[in-house]
N, C-alpha and C positions, 0 to 999 in steps of 0.2 A: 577565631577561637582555636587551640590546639587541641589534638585529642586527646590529651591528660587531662584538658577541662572537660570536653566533650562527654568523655565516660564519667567525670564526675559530676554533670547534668545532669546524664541521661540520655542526650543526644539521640541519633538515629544510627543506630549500630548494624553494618552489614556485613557479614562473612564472605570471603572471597578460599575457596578451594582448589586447589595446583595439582592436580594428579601427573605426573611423569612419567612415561615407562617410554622406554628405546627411546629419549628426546621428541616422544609425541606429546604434548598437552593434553589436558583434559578439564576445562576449567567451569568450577561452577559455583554459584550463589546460591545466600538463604535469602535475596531479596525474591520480590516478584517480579521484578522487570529486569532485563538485561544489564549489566555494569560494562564499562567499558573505563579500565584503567590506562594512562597515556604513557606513562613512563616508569620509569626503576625495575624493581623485582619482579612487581605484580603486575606489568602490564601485560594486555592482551583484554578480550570478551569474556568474562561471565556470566552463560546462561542460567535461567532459575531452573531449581531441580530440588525437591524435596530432600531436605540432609537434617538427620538428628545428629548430636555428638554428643558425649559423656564431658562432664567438666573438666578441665584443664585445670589440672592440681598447680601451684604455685612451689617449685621444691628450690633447696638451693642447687649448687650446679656438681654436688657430688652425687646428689639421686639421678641413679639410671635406671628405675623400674616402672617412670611416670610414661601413661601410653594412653592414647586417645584411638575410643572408638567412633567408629565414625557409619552412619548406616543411609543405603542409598537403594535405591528400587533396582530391584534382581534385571531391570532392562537394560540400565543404565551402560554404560561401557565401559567404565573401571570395573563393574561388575563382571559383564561377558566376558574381559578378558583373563578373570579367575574358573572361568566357569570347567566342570569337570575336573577340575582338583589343577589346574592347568597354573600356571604364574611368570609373568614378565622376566623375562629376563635382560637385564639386570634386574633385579626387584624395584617394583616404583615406590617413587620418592612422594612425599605430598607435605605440601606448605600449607598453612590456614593462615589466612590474613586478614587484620580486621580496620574499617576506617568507618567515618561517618558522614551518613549523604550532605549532611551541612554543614558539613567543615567546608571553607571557603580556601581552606591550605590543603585539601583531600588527600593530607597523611593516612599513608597508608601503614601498620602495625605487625610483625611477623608475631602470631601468639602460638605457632607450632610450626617445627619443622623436624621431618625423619622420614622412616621409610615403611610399608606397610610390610608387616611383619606374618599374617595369617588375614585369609579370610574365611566366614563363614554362610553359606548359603541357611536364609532361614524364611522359609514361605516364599513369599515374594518380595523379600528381603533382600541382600546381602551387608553382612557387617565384618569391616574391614577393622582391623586392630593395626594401629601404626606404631610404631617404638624410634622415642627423641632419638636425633643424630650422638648425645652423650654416651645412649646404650649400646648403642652399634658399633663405637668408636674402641667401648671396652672390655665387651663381653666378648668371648668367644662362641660361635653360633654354629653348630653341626650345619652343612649343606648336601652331604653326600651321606647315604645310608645304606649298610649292607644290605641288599634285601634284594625279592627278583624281581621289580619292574628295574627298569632301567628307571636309573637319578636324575636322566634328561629328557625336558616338553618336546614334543613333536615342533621342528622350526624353530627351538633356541641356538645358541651357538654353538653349545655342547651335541647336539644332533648334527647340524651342520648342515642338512636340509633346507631347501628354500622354497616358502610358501607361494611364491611364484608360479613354480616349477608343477604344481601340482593343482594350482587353481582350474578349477572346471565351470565354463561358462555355461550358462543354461536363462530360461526364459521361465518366470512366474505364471502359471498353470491355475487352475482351479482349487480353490481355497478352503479347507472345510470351517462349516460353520461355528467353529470355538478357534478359528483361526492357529490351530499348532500342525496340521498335515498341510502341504503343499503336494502338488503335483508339480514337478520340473522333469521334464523329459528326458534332457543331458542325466540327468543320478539314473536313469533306467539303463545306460550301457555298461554302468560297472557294476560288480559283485553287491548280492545284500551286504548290507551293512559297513559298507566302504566309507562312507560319509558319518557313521554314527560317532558318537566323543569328538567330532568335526566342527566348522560354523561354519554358516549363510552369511555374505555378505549382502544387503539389500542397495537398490538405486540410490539409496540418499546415505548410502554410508552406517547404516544401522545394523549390529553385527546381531546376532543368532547362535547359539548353541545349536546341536544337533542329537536327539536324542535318540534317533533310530530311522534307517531305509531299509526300505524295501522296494526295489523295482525304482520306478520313478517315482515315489508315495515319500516324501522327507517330515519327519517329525520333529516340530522345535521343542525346544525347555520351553520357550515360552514367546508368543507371539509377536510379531511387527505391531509396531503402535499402529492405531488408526490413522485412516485418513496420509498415510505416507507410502501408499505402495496402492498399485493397480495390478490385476490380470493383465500380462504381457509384459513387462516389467522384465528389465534386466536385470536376473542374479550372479554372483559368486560362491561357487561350494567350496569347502577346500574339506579333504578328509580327514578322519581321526584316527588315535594311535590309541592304545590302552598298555602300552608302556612294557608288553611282552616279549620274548628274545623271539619267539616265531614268529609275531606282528613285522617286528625288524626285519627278522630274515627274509620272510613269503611277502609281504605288502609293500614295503618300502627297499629291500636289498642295503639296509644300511647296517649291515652286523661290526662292521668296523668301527663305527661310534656308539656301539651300546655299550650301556655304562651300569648296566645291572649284572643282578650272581644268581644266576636262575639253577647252577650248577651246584647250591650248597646243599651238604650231608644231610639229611635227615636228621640224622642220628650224630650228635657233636662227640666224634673221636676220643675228642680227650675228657670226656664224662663216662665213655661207653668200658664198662669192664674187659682187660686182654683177656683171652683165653688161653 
């Protein structure tokens, strides 16, 4: 059966979700069990992961204001990589694809494709707004803004910085019991608050925001899932930036790639009356 008949069954309808950023993957399903596509566009694993999304308007192909949101648990890792106002660079891309468990031809269906345009931290939420590849192709899109943080994430391309370079290894410590402070002994030999706007890397690859150190004491946005992490546990810090020209200067020495105007007038010259 083809999936033109399929959807006009009823069939068994499964979403497949394609996050992209730097050519990393991030793929996940609204089934409950694992997908495993073999070939074309969509192949690769889809893990199950709780995803709501707003409906898929049908336009013709001169609307470019059609945009899907799409909302996924504040742990997740498309999420963490937005975290702190933070954003991929390049901006990632996201495919939805849709096919059905009983098709015996397991056509797979591209029903969006574009780039995630904003997101929004909401509880223990995050909801990502994506805009069709049509809108981006013909709109013109501010990226750069006068104002005094710098216009560039800590470790994009435009910083120049390598998260590498800055990685601090440390050992998983004593946990408190709402699981957001850690004790890591390594965050104890740098400066309060070196690691805060930062992330945790955990053993199994599970990233962390970082919302405040002190001492060896790191506090997350929001905990390591259960059951995935032990005391003694090998971690990754890496520090945060808050996007200041003295952050630049004193923490990092990178004043040559700052890309902000921390230097503007108060008072705009050409409003202000001559004497």
């Amino acid at each position: 059966m083809t999936y033109a008949a399929n959807e006009s069954t009823g069939g068994e309808p499964v979403e497949l979700y394609d996050f992209v950023a730097a050519g990393v993957h991030y793929r996940y399903t609204s089934s409950d069990v694992a997908v495993v596509i073999t070939a074309g566009a969509a192949a690769g694993t889809y893990t199950p992961e709780v995803l709501l999304r707003n409906t898929i308007q049908a336009t013709d192909e001169n609307a470019t204001n059609a945009t899907v949101q799409v909302t996924v648990a504040r742990g997740t890792a498309v999420a963490e990589l937005h975290a702190f106002d933070r954003a991929p660079d390049p901006p990632m891309d996201l495919t939805i694809f849709r096919y059905h468990r009983d098709d015996a031809d397991a056509e797979v269906v591209v029903i969006f494709s574009g780039s995630v345009s904003s997101v929004e931290q909401v509880g223990d939420t995050a909801q990502l707004l994506a805009t069709p590849e049509e809108s981006v192709m013909t709109r013109t899109i501010p990226t750069r803004h006068l104002q005094v943080l710098c216009n560039h994430f800590l470790f994009d391309t435009g910083c120049t910085l390598v998260a590498a370079d800055f990685a601090v290894a440390g050992t998983l410590g004593r946990v408190s019991f709402d699981g957001l402070t850690l004790t890591i002994t390594a965050a104890g030999s740098h400066p309060d608050q070196y690691f805060t706007l930062g992330y945790l890397v955990a053993l199994d690859g599970t990233t962390r925001a970082i919302a405040a150190q002190v001492g060896d004491q790191i506090t997350l946005v929001q905990r390591l899932p259960e059951g995935t992490w032990a005391i003694g546990d090998a971690v990754t810090l890496y520090p945060g930036c808050d996007r200041l020209y003295t952050t630049c200067r004193d923490k990092f020495a990178n004043v040559p790639n700052f890309f902000g105007f921390p230097f503007i007038p108060r008072d705009d010259p050409f409003r202000t009356a001559m004497v």
